[in-house]
C-alpha positions, -999 to 999 in steps of 0.1 A, spaced: -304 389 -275 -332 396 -299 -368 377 -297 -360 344 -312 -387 336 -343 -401 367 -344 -389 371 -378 -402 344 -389 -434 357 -377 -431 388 -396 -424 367 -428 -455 352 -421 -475 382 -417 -455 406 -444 -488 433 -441 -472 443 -411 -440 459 -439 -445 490 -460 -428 493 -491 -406 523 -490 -380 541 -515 -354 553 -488 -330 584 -498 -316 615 -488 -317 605 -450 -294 598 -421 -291 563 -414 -282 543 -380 -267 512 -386 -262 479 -362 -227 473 -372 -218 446 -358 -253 428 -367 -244 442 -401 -209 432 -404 -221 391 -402 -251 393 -421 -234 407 -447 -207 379 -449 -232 350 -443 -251 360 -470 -223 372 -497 -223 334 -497 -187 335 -492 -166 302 -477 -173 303 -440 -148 270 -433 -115 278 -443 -107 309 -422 -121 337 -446 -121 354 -480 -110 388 -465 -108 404 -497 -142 393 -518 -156 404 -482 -142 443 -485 -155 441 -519 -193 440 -507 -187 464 -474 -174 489 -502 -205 483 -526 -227 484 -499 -214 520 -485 -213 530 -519 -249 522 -528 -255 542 -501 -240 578 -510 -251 577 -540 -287 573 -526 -278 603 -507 -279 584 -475 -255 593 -443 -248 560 -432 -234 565 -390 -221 531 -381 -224 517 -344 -208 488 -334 -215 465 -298 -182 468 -275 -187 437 -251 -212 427 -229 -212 456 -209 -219 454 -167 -241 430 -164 -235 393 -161 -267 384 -181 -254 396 -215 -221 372 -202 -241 342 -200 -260 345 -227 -227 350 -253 -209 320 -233 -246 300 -241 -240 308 -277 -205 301 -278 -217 266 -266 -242 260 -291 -221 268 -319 -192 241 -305 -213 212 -321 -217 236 -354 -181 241 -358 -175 205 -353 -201 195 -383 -180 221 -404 -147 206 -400 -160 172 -405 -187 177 -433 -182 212 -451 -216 225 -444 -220 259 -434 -227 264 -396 -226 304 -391 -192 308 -378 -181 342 -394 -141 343 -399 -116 358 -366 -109 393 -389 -149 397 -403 -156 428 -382 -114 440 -382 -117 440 -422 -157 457 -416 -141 485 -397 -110 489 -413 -124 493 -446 -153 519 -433 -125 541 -413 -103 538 -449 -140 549 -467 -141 579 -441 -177 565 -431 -184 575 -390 -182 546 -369 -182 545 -331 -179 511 -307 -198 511 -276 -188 501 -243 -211 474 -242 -239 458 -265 -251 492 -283 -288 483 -288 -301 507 -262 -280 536 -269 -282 533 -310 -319 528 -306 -317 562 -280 -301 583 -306 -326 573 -335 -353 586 -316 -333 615 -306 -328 620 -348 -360 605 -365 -343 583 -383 -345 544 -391 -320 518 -382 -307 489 -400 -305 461 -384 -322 425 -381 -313 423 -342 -354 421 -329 -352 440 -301 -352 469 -321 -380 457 -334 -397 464 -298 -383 501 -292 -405 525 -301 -387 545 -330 -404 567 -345 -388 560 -381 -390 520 -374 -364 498 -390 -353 486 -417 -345 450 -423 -312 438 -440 -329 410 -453 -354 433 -476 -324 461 -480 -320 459 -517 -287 478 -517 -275 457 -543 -307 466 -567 -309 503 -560 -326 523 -588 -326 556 -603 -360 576 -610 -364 611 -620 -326 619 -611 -329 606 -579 -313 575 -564 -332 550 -540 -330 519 -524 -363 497 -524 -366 483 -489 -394 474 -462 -402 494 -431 -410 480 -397 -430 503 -368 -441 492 -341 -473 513 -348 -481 489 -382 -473 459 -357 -493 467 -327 -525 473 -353 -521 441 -368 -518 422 -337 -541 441 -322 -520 447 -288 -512 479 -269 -476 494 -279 -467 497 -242 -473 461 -235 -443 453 -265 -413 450 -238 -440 425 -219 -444 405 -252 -403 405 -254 -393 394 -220 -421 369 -220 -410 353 -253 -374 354 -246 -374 346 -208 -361 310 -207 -373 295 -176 -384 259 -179 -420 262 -165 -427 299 -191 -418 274 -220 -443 250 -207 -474 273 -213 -495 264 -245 -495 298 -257 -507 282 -290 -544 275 -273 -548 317 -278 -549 317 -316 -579 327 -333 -598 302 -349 -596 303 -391 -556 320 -388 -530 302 -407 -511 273 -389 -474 282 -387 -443 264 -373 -449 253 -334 -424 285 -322 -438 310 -345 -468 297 -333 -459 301 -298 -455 336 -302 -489 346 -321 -503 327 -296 -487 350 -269 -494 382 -291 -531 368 -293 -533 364 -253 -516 405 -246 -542 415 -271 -570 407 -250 -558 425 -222 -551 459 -233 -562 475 -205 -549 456 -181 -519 472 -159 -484 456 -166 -485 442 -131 -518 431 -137 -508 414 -169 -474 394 -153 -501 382 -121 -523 367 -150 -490 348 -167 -483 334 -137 -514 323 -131 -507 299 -165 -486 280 -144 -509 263 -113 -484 237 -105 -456 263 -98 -454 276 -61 -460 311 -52 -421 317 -42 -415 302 -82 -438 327 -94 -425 356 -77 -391 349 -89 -402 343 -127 -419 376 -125 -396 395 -108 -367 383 -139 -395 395 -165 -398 426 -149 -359 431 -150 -357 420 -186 -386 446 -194 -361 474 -182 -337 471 -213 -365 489 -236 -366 520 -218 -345 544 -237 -319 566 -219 -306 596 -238 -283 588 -258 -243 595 -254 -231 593 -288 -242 625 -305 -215 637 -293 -191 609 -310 -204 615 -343 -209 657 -341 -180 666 -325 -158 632 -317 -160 634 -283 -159 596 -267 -187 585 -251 -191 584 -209 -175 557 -196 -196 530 -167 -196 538 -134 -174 504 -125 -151 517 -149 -146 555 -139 -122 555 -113 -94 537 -124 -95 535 -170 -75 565 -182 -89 589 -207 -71 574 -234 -85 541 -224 -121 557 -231 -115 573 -263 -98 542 -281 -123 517 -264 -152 540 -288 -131 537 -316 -134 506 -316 -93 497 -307 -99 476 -277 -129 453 -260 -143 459 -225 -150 430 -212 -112 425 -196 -116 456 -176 -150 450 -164 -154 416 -160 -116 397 -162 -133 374 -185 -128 362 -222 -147 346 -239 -126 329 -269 -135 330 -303 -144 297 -319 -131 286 -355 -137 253 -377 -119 233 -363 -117 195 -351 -127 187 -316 -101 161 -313 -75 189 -317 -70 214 -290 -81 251 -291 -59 267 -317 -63 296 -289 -39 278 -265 -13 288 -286 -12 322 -287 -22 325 -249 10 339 -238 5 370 -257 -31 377 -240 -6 375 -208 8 401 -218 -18 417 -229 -40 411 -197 -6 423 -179 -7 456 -195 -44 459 -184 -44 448 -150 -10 448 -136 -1 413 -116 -11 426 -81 -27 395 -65 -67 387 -74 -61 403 -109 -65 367 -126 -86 367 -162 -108 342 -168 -110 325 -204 -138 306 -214 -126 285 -244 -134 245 -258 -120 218 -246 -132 192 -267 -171 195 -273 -169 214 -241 -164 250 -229 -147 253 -200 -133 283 -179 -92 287 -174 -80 310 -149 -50 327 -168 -21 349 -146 -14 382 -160 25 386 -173 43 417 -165 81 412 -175 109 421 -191 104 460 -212 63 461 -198 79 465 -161 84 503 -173 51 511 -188 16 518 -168 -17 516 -180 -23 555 -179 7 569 -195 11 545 -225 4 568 -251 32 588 -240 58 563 -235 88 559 -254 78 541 -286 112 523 -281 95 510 -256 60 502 -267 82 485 -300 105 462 -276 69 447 -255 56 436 -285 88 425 -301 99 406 -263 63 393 -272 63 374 -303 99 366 -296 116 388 -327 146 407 -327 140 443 -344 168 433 -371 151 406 -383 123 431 -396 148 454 -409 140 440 -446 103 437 -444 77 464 -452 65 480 -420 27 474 -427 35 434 -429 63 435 -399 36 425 -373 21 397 -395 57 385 -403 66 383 -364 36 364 -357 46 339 -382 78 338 -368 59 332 -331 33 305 -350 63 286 -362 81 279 -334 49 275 -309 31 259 -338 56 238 -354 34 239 -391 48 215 -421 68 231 -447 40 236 -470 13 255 -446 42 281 -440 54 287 -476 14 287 -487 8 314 -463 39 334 -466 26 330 -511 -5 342 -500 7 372 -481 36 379 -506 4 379 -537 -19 402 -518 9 426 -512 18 427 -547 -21 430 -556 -24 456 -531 3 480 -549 -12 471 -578 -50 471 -573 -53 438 -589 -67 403 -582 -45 376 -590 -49 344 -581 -84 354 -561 -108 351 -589 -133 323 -583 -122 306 -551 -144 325 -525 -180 308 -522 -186 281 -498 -181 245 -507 -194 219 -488 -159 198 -488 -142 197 -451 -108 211 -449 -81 186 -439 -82 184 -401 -45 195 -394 -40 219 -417 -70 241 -407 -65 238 -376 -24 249 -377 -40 280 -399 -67 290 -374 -34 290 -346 -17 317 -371 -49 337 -370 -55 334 -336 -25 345 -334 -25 374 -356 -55 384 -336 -43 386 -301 -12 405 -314 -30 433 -331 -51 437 -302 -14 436 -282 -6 464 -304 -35 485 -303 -30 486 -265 7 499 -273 -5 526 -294 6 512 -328 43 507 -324 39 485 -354 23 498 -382 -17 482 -384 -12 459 -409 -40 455 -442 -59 426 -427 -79 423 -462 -44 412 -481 -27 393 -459 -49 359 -461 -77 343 -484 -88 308 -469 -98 286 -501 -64 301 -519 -41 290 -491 -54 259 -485 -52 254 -527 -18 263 -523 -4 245 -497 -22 213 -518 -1 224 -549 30 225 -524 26 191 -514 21 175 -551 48 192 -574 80 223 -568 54 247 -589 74 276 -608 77 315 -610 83 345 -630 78 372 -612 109 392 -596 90 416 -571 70 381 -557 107 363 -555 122 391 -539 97 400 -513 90 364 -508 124 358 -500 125 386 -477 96 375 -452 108 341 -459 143 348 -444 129 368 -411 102 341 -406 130 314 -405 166 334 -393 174 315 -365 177 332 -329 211 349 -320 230 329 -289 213 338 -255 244 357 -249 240 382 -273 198 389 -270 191 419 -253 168 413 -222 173 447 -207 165 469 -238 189 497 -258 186 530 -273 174 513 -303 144 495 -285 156 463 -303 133 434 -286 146 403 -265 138 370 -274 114 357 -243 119 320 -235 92 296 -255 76 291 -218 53 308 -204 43 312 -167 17 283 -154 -20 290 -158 -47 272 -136 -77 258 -157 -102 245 -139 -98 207 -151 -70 193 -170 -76 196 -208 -78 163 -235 -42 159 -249 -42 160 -286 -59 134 -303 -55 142 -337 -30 132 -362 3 126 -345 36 151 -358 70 159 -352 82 189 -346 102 205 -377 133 223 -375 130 246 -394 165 256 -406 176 222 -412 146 219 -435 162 226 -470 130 222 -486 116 253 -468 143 271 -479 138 270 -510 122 297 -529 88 285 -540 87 285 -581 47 286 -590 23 304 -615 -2 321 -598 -35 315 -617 
């Protein structure tokens, strides 16, 4: 967590910049920090689950602008939370401030910052498909990216602050005054006009010794009740500019560390606490004693990924982690393929989506493949329970969730999986989603683990006619677009709009990506027995909703015979009924076909019983005896 307003101060105070032409250099970049600025501000629809495609569009322009400024861009990307429990907290606080956001978004349209499930998937996808070197830590990757820049004299691009207070000797560079998208050509030679933070250029403004910077962080960002009560404010100068009360607060602060300069750190802390007479000694010791912890996050260690990006060697795994995570385990956590926090904490933290709080998480419903998942991970022995942290309402609440280990995942373990029989591997994930291997026989393999999610969504999910031939249109059109290169029916319809999406059909959308999430992550554990499908093409959020609206008003018409054929393909594995419980195969063949597991699921324990739905009521739809569904969709995609 970065210091909070302290970009606003350097808007404030833009002297402390220098105006820079950057080329011809290696270049560290926050990923993640990257991935979400980048959407937020492409301006693209934040409220009707994404625009995937318009979103590949800038990564690509971006990396471009980049090589032909002669810049080596080396992406690193945050991993989890890491070991300690404070990094924990603090993404569970956010997740709870953005509930309320997410709620304003379903019912008014604004945008509230709530970047798409598949944001960073698509951001890392298309960079691996660009051949640009990317690398996930095992936790947050502030300290070590910021450890390898000094290591290679070379700026970062980011606009998390805390890099801000690392000393690097080549600064950073902030997204917001990156002008990728203007870079300019001068005496054969291509540059990018940006700004340049130091620390050096800050400390001078401000006056303030550049050892005392972690100080001014863990101050500013320490959120103790009685710290926020100090009127840093009374330490401004006289004659500076008056600026917003929490930009304020933090010149103030700046203002009060400048006039102790040569005061000791410890010396310093005694003198802050002294700011607060009314809080006893204990108090104070305990308030300094969590600054001084805080202060330890700025002292660079060397840095473990040179060796990622040199010679692909996967960066050194934590000590909680070294006795029992098998190699593989380490090298495909770096590349990004699986998240830590399962194996060192047994907590997840659900993703939120725009949704409407009346209506339950649309994470509930694909909870019985993150049993598997977790099952895979961490074995049932007793005590292995993972922790989700997910909304209930308005609320965020914890849910103790039982690892599942049945049917074909009784023969794999954790530390052989790569070499298990792919029949295998195929048959978990199949048993998963509930999918018989025949029924994928006529669907191409990049789009079989999409289609078998569908097929999961619609009998867990029990979606109207319309949201499941939209979707299936959708993913038929990008296919086709993706043989093709082209853009049909995606020009225009990716900007925000302030209109809500209807309740009940965003929400039965954010189930099928939530979802689709939790089985790619399913089958990234299994090594890929599915093919990885092309996340970019397989959903556009304004066009499906569009669709589905056209579905419900008039039987549109079509002319194409590759979109009939292939739509009547997925359509006919999505809806083939199941074969008689008789015939499934529970125990497996030589073929690896996949069992059907029953619809339930094996009891969880949250820690209060959830709302029941309050939202519109529905029926559930059989599917089959639905001859409206089975109809092939006739419609001019414009």
């Amino acid at each position: 967590m970065g210091v909070k307003f302290l970009l606003s101060l350097l808007e404030d105070y833009r002297q402390t910049y220098q105006d820079i032409h950057f080329r011809d250099s290696k270049l560290l970049v926050d990923g993640t920090n990257l991935a979400l600025c980048l959407y937020y501000r492409s301006n693209l629809d934040q409220n009707h689950g994404g625009e995937y495609l318009a979103y590949q569009v800038q990564v690509q322009a971006l990396f471009m602008a980049l090589g032909d400024c002669g810049i080596k861009p080396y992406v690193v990307m945050d991993g989890g939370t890491g070991a300690s429990d404070i990094r924990l907290n603090i993404r569970e606080d956010r997740q709870r401030g953005l509930l309320r956001s997410a709620q304003g978004a379903a019912l008014k349209g604004r945008r509230a910052g709530i970047v798409p499930p598949f944001t960073t998937t698509v951001f890392e996808q298309t960079l691996n498909d660009m051949k640009v070197p990317l690398v996930r830590c095992f936790g947050e990757a502030d300290g070590q990216l910021a450890a390898l820049a000094r290591e290679w004299c070379c700026p970062v691009l980011s606009e998390d602050t805390d890099f801000y207070i690392y000393d690097l000797p080549e600064g950073v560079l902030p997204l917001k005054h990156f002008r990728w998208d203007s870079w300019k050509t001068r005496q054969n030679s291509s540059y990018i006009p940006c700004k340049r933070y130091t620390t050096a250029s800050f400390c001078t403004f401000f006056n303030i010794d550049r050892r005392l910077l972690p100080v001014f962080a863990s101050l500013a960002k320490n959120n103790d009740v009685n710290l926020r009560e100090i009127n840093w404010v009374q330490f401004i100068p006289a004659g500076r500019p008056k600026s917003w009360m929490w930009v304020a607060r933090l010149e103030g602060l700046l203002s009060w560390l400048g006039a102790r300069k040569d005061q000791t750190t410890e010396d310093i802390l005694t003198a802050a606490m002294k700011l607060l007479p009314d809080m006893s000694q204990q108090a104070q010791t305990e308030v300094q004693t969590e600054v001084q912890t805080a202060m330890l996050e700025y002292e660079l260690p060397s840095s473990s990924l040179r060796g990622f990006f040199s010679e692909g060697t996967a960066p050194s795994l934590p000590a909680e982690m070294l006795s029992w995570a098998p190699d593989w385990v380490r090298v495909s956590l770096a590349r990004g393929d699986l998240g830590a926090d399962v194996f060192v904490h047994r907590k997840k933290i659900l993703r939120n989506q725009v949704e409407h709080s009346d209506l339950q998480s649309s994470n509930l419903t694909s909870r019985p493949i993150r049993q598997v998942l977790y099952g895979l991970l961490l074995g049932q022995e007793g005590g292995s329970e993972v922790e989700e942290v997910d909304r209930d309402g308005l609320e965020l609440i914890s849910v103790k969730v039982q690892p599942l280990v049945q049917g074909a995942a009784q023969r794999l373990r954790l530390d052989s999986l790569p070499q298990a029989d792919r029949a295998v591997r195929l048959q978990v994930c199949l048993e998963t989603l509930g999918v018989e291997e025949e029924t994928l026989e006529g669907v191409p393999a990049h789009l079989r683990l999409p289609v078998a999610v569908t097929r999961y969504w619609l009998r867990r999910a029990s979606p109207e006619p319309t949201l499941l031939k939209a979707l299936l249109m959708v993913m038929v059109q990008g296919e086709l677009n993706r043989r093709t290169g082209g853009t049909t029916g995606w020009q225009g319809y990716t900007n925000h709009i302030s209109q809500p999406p209807g309740f009940v059909v965003a929400h039965s959308f954010n189930q099928w990506q939530a979802c689709l999430y939790d089985a790619s992550q399913l089958n990234l554990l299994l090594c890929k027995p599915l093919p990885e499908p092309h996340f970019t093409w397989l959903y556009q959020g304004r066009l499906v909703h569009r669709r589905q609206k056209q579905l419900q008003e008039r039987e549109p018409e079509v002319e194409n015979a590759n979109f009939i054929s292939l739509y009547t393909r997925l359509l006919g594995a999505v809806t083939q009924p199941d074969p008689p419980p008789e015939t499934q195969n529970w125990g497996g063949s030589r073929r690896g076909r996949g069992g059907v597991l029953p619809i339930t699921s094996p009891a969880y324990t949250p820690t209060r019983i959830a709302k029941p739905l309050c939202g519109p009521s529905r029926k559930s739809i059989i599917i089959m005896g639905d001859s409206n569904l089975a109809r092939i969709p006739k419609v001019k995609l414009d």
